[in-house]
C-alpha positions as CSV (number, residue, x, y, z in Angstrom):
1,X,-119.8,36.6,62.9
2,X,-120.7,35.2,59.6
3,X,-119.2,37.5,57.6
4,X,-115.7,37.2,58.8
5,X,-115.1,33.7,57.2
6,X,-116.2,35.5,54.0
7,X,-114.0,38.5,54.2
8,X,-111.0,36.1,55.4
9,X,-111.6,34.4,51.9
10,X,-112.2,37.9,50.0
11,X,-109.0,39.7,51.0
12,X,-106.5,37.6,49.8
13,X,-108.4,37.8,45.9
14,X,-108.7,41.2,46.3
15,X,-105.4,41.5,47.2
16,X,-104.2,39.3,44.7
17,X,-106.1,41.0,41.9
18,X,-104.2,44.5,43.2
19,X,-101.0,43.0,42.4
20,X,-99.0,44.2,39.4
21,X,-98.8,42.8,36.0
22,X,-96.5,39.8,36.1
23,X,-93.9,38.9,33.1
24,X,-92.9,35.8,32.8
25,X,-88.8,35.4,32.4
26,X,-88.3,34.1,28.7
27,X,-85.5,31.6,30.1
28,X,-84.5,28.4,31.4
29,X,-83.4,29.4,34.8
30,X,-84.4,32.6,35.8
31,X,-83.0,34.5,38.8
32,X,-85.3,34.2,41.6
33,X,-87.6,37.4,43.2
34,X,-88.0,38.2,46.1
35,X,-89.4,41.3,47.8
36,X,-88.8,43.5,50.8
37,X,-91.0,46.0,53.3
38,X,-91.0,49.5,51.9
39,X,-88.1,51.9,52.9
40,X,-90.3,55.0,52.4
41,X,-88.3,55.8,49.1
42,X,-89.8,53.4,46.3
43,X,-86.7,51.0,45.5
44,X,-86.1,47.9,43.6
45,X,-82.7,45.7,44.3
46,X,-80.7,44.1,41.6
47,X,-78.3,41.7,43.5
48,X,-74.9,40.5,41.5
49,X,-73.6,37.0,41.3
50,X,-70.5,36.0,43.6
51,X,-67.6,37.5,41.6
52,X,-68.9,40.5,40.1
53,X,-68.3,43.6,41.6
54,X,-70.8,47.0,41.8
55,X,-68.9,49.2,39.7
56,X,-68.7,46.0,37.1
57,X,-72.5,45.5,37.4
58,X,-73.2,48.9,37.6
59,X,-71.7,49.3,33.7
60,X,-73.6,46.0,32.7
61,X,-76.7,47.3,33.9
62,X,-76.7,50.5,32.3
63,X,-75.3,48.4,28.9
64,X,-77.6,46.0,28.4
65,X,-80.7,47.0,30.4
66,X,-80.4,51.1,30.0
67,X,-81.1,51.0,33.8
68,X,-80.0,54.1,36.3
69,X,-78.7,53.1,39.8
70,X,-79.6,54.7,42.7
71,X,-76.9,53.5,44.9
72,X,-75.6,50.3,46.4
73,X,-77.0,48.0,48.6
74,X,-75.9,44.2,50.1
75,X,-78.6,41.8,50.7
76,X,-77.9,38.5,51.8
77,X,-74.1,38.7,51.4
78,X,-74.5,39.6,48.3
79,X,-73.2,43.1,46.4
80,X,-75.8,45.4,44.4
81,X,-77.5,48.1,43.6
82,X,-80.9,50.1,44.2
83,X,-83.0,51.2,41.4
84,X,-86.2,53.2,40.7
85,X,-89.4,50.4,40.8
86,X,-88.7,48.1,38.0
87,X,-91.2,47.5,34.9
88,X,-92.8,43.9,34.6
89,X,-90.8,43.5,31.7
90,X,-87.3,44.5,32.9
91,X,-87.8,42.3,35.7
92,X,-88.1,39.5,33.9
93,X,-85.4,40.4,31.8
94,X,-83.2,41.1,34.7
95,X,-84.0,37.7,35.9
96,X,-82.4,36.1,32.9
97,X,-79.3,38.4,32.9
98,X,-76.1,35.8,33.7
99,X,-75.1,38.4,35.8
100,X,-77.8,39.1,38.5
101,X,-78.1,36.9,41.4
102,X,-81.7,38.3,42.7
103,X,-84.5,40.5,42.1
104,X,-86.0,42.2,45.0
105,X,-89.2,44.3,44.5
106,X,-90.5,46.9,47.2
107,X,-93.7,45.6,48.9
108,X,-96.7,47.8,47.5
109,X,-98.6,49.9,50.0
């Protein structure tokens, strides 16, 4: 019975050290990130603000971020789009984009 205490503080480092690389956002206020349960097809959301529409964000994204959407989703009454698992890096530059709302990342396995 001792050793459960131990694993119960074990897990969460190992665990934590699993995670993936994390890039900072290189702006003021970046867009927050969030992440959702696994679909079974790996997917990241990008969520749009209040005002822009898919097929608008849809030409930003692929503009300024070289992205490739994989259709859209709504999360949280907002409009977006799924996309193949995002880098560390283009998620934190999606977070500083003027134009994205959220970042949700797929839950790893």
């Amino acid at each position: 019975m001792r050793a459960l205490p131990v694993l119960a503080a074990v897990i969460p480092t190992v665990l934590y050290a699993a995670d993936a690389e994390v890039v900072p956002p290189q702006c003021d206020h970046p867009s927050p990130l969030e992440h959702h349960q696994p679909t079974g097809v790996p997917t990241d959301y990008i969520l749009f603000r209040r005002g822009t529409a898919s097929p608008t964000g849809i030409t930003i994204l692929h503009q300024r971020h070289a992205l490739t959407v994989s259709g859209y989703v709504a999360w949280k009454g907002l409009e977006g789009v799924s996309v193949p698992p995002l880098t560390p890096s283009q998620v934190a530059e999606l977070r500083c984009d003027p134009d994205v709302e959220l970042v949700v990342l797929e839950l790893g396995p």
